[in-house]
Structure formats: C-alpha cells, structure tokens
N, C-alpha and C positions, 0 to 999 in steps of 0.2 A: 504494500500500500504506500509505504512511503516514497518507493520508487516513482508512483505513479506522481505524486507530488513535485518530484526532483522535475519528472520530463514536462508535468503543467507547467512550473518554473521557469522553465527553459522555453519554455514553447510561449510563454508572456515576456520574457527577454525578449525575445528575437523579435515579434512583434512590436514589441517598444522600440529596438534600433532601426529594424524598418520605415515605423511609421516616423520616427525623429529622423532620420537620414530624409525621404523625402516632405516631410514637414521645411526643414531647414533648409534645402534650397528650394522649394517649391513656396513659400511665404509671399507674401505682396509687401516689397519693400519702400515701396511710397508711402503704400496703408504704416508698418511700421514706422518708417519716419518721420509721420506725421503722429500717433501716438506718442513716441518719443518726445516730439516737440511739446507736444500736452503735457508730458512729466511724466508718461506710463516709463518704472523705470527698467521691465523685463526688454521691451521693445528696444529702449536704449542699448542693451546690453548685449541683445540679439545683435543689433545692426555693428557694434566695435569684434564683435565674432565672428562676420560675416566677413569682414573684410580682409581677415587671415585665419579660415574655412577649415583647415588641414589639422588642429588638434583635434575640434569635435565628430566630423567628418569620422576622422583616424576611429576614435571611440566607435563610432557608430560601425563602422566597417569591421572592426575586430571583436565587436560584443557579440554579431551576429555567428561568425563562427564557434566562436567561445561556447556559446550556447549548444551550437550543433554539435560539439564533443563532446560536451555535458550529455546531453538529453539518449544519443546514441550510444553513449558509453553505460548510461546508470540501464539503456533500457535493455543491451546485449548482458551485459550484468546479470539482470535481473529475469532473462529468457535463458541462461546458459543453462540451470540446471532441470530445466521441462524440456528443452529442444536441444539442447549438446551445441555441436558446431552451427547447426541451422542457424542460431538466434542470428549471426552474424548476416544471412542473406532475408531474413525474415527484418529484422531492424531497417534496412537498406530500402529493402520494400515497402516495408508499412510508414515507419516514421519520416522519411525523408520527405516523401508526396503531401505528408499530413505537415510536417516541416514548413516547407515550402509555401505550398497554399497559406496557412492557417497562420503562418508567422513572417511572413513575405508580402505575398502577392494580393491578402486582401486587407491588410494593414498598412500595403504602401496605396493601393487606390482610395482608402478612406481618406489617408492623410493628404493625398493629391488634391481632394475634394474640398477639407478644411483645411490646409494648408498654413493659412494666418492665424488662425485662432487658437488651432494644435499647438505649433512654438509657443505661440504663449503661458501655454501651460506644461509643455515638455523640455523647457531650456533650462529650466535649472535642474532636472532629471538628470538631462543628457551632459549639461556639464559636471555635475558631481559624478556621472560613470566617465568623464574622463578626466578626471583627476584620479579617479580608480583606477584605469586601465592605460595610464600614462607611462608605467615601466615597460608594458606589453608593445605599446605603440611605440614606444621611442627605441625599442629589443627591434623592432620590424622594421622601423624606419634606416635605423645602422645595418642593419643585415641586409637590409636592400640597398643602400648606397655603397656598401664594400664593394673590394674589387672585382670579387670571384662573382658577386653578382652581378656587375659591369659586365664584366668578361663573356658571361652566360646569356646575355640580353642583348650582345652582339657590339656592343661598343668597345673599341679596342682598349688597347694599355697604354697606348701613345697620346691619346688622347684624355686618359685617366690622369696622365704622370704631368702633363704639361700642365704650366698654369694658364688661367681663361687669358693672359696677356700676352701670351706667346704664340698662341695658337692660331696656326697660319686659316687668313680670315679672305672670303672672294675680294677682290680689289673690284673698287669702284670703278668704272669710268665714266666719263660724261659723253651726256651722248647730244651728238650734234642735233640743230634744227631743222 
C-alpha cells in the first residue's frame, strides 16, 4: 500500500513540473507586467526569473525524470516478488503510458490553457524545488559542458581549448553597391 502512495507521489511531481515548465513560459507577460506594476509582488518576481529562465526551467526539466525513477523503481520493487523478472517489462508497460499521459500531457494542456494565473500560484513551488534540486542541476549542467561531452556532441577539442578571442572568426567584407 504504501508503494502505491510513493508512485501517486510521483505521478503528482511530474505533473506539477509539467504543468510549471509550460505555465512559465506559456504566461502573458504584458498581463504580468502590468500586475507587477500594481504591486502584485509574485508577478514581479516571475518576470526578474524570466529573464535568466535556465535555473527554474533546469528544476523543472530534472524533477520530471527524478520522478520517473522514483515511481518505476518503488513500482518494479514492489511487483518483483508476484511477477519475478516480469515486473520489469510489466512496469515499462503499464506505468510509463499512465506516466506520461496523466503526469505530462494532460497537465501541460491545462496549464497551456491557464497559463497566467497557474505561475501565479506555482512560482514559488517551483522555485523552492529549485533550490532543492540545484546540486542535481548544477551535477548536469558541468557534466554537460565537460569535454568528453563536447567531444560526444560533435564539437571538436580545438575548439574546446581555444579561447572565444582566438578563434578564427568569417572575415567580413564589404560589399560593393
């Protein structure tokens, strides 16, 4: 039973980064701006977020997996000893579609639809999950800017090693009337 609680948990996460992932850029940022100007001071807070997107975004983007580990791990868990090896293809099947749908895709169309009024009551949710998940995101962000993931994503070493002032840039020409 209490398995069953872990993967609602999860399966209420994922929906909440969903619909905060497209709440936050899907918002009406004039609408905001102009609350803000009124004193609302979540809006205000929204909009100085907005303009360097990439910490809460990050959150949003790494809670949703986070979840899906969770919820598929606690539920193969909790099937290993009815089903044996099975649980692992029966998890895959069942949980994931229900994943998906039910913590994704009808979470991010709600929030598409209240878009402006959702932020207002999910920004300080979603910033307090990223001050949580700020070790996670900032472990992801250096793992993705090392070299070896340079390397892998097709961008050379030579271009890695040089600094942005060295590196040989198209020459301009002027072009005739």
């Amino acid at each position: 039973m209490t398995s069953a609680w872990v993967i609602l948990a999860a399966l209420l996460v994922t929906a909440f980064f969903s619909a905060a992932e497209m709440a936050f850029l899907g918002a009406n940022r004039i609408r905001l701006r102009h609350l803000a100007e009124g004193g609302h001071r979540v809006a205000g807070r929204y909009l100085e977020a907005f303009s360097q997107p990439e910490r809460l975004l990050s959150a949003a983007k790494m809670g949703v997996p986070a979840a899906h580990i969770v919820a598929s791990t606690v539920a193969t868990w909790a099937l290993l000893p009815y089903t044996g090896p099975a649980a692992v293809l029966i998890v895959t099947f069942v949980l994931t579609p229900i994943m998906l749908v039910l913590g994704e895709v009808i979470p991010k169309a709600i929030a598409q639809q209240w878009a402006t009024g959702l932020i207002l009551r999910l920004f300080w949710p979603l910033t307090w999950s990223a001050w949580l998940l700020a070790p996670l995101t900032w472990t992801a962000s250096k793992t993705r800017s090392s070299p070896l993931a340079r390397r892998r994503s097709g961008r050379s070493w030579s271009r890695w090693w040089m600094s942005p002032h060295s590196a040989r840039r198209p020459r301009r020409t002027r072009q005739s009337p």
